[in-house]
Every structure is written in structure tokens, then in C-alpha cells.
C-alpha positions as CSV (number, residue, x, y, z in Angstrom):
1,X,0.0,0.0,0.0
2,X,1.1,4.0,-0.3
3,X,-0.7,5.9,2.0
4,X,-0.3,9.8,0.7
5,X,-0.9,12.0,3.4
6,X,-1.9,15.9,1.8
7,X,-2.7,18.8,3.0
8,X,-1.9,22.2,4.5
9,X,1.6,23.0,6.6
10,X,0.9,22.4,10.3
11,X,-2.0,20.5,9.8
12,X,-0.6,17.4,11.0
13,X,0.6,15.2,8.5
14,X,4.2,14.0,9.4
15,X,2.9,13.4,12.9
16,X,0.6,10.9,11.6
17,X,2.6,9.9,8.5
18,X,5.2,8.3,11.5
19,X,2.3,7.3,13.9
20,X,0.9,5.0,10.7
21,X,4.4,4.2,9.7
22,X,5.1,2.7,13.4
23,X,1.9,0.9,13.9
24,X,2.1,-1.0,10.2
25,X,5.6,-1.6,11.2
26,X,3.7,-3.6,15.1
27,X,1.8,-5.2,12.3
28,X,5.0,-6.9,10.4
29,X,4.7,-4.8,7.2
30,X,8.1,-3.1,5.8
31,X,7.3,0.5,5.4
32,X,9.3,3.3,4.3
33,X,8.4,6.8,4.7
34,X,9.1,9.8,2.6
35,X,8.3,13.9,3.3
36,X,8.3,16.6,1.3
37,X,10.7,18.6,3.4
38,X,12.9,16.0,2.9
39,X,12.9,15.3,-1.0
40,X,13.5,18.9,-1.4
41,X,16.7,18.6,0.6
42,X,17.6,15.3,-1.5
43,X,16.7,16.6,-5.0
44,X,18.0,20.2,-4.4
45,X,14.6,21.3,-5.4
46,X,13.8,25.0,-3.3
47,X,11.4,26.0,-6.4
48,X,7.6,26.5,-4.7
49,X,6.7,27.7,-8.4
50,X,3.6,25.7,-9.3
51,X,5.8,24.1,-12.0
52,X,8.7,23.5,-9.0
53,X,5.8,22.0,-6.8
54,X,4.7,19.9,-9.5
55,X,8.4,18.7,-10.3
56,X,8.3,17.6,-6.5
57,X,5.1,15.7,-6.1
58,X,6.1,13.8,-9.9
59,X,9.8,12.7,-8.4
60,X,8.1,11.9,-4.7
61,X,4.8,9.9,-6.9
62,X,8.1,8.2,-8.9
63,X,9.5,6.9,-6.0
64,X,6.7,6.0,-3.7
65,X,5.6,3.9,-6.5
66,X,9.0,2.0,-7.1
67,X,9.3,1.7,-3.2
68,X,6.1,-0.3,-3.0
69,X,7.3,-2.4,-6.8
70,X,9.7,-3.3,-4.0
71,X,8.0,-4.9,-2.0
72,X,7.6,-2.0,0.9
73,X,4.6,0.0,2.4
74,X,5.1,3.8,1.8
75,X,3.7,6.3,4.0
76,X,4.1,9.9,2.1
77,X,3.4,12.9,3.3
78,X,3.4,16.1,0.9
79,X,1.5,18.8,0.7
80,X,0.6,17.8,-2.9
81,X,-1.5,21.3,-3.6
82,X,-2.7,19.7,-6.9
83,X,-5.6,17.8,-7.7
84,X,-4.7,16.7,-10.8
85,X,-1.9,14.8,-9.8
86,X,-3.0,13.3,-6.8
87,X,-6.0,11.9,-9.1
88,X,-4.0,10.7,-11.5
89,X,-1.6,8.9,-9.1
90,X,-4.5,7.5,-7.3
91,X,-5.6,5.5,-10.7
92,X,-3.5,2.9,-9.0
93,X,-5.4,0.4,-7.3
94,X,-2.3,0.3,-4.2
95,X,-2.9,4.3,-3.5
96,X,-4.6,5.4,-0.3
97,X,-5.1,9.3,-0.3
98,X,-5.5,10.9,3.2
99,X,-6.5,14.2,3.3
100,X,-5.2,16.1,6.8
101,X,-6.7,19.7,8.0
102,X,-7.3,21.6,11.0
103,X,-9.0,24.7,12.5
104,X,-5.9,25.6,14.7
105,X,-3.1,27.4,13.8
106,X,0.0,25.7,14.7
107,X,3.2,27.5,13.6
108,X,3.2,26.4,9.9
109,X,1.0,29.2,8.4
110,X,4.1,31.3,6.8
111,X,4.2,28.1,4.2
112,X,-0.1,27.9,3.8
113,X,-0.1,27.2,0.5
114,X,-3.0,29.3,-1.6
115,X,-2.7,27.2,-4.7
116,X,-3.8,24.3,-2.4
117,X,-7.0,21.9,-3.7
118,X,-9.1,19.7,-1.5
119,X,-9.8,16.2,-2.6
120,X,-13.3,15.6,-3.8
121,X,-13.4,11.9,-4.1
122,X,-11.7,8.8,-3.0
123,X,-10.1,9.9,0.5
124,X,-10.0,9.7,3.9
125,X,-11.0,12.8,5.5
126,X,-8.8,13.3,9.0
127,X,-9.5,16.8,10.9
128,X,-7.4,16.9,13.5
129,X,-8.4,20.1,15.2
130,X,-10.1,18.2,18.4
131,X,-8.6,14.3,17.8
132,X,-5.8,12.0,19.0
133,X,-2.9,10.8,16.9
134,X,-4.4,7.2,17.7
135,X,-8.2,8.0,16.9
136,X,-6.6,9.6,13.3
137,X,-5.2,6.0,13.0
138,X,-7.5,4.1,13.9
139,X,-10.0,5.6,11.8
140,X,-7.2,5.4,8.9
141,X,-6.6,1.3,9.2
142,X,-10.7,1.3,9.5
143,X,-12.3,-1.8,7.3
């Protein structure tokens, strides 16, 4: 499975991205997980241009996808502003998308991103305003 965690900075994302990635982990599966902060330090990409973001999420889609050919469980989390591609990259029958928001403000908003595009379809909605790290998971690994 890839489980693609999206949505704005601060919203919560890479605290659940490693939650999930530790309790699959308990479960015996070999996961790998990849940020967006991080591929940008990796690929030298500092270009927040929608065609820089785009550049991103394609290289991060690219190698979630070869990580799970692999044999390994990815658990991403990018802010992925654009529809388009996460629909696309969803086509695959192994994608999860998980979409992360909150009410609160919690230090990230200098990097809110305006471009940014809900999902519509085919997602798991997580507000984390009022709820737990382990209620976002459980409802995540929900049947």
C-alpha cells in the first residue's frame, strides 16, 4: 500500500505519516516513509513555483511507487496542492489518499499554500483540530 498524506503545513501530516508508519511496522509490514521537506533537501529542489511543486510531487509519486514495486509500504506525506496529480496517481489500485486539516493554527501558516486543492473523491477525511494521533489511525486502518 502508499498511504499519501496531503494537506496544508501544520495541519498534522508528518505526525501521523510516522504514527501510521510505526503501527504497520507492530503489524510486520516493511514501510518506508518519505516527506516533502525531505525530497526537497535530497533533489535540491527549493522551487515553490507551481511548476517546482509539481516537479516535486512527480519525483516523490516516482519513487513511492518504485518503493512499494519493491515490496515495501510507503507512507508519504506532501503537501501535494494539486488535484490533478494526486488523481491521477491515485488510478492505482495500491494508493490510499489521506487528506489532513485543521481549525488551529500551529506554527506552519508562513508556508499555507493558496494554490492548495481539497480532494473531492476517494479519500480519507482526517481533521485533526479536536482528535488524538491514535483516533486519526485508527480511523485510517478502519475496514
Amino acid at each position: 500500500m502508499i498511504y499519501w498524506f496531503t494537506g496544508q503545513p501544520g495541519a498534522g501530516k508528518t505526525t501521523l505519516a510516522l504514527a501510521l508508519q510505526k503501527e504497520l511496522r507492530q503489524r510486520g509490514h516493511v514501510t518506508v516513509h518519505l516527506d516533502g521537506d525531505l525530497l526537497r533537501i535530497v533533489t535540491a529542489n527549493q522551487d515553490f513555483s507551481m511548476a517546482g511543486r509539481m516537479k516535486n510531487i512527480r519525483a516523490a509519486q516516482a519513487l513511492a511507487a518504485k518503493i512499494h514495486e519493491d515490496g515495501a509500504w510507503v507512507v508519504a506525506a506532501f503537501v501535494s496542492p494539486f488535484r490533478a496529480l494526486r488523481e491521477e496517481f491515485k488510478k492505482r489500485p495500491d494508493v490510499v489518499e489521506i487528506y489532513v486539516h485543521t481549525n488551529e493554527q500551529r506554527g506552519r501558516e508562513s508556508f499555507f499554500v493558496e494554490a492548495y486543492e481539497s480532494p473531492l473523491e476517494k479519500f480519507i477525511d482526517i481533521d485533526t483540530t479536536d482528535a488524538t494521533v491514535d483516533e486519526c489511525i485508527r480511523r485510517i486502518l478502519a475496514p
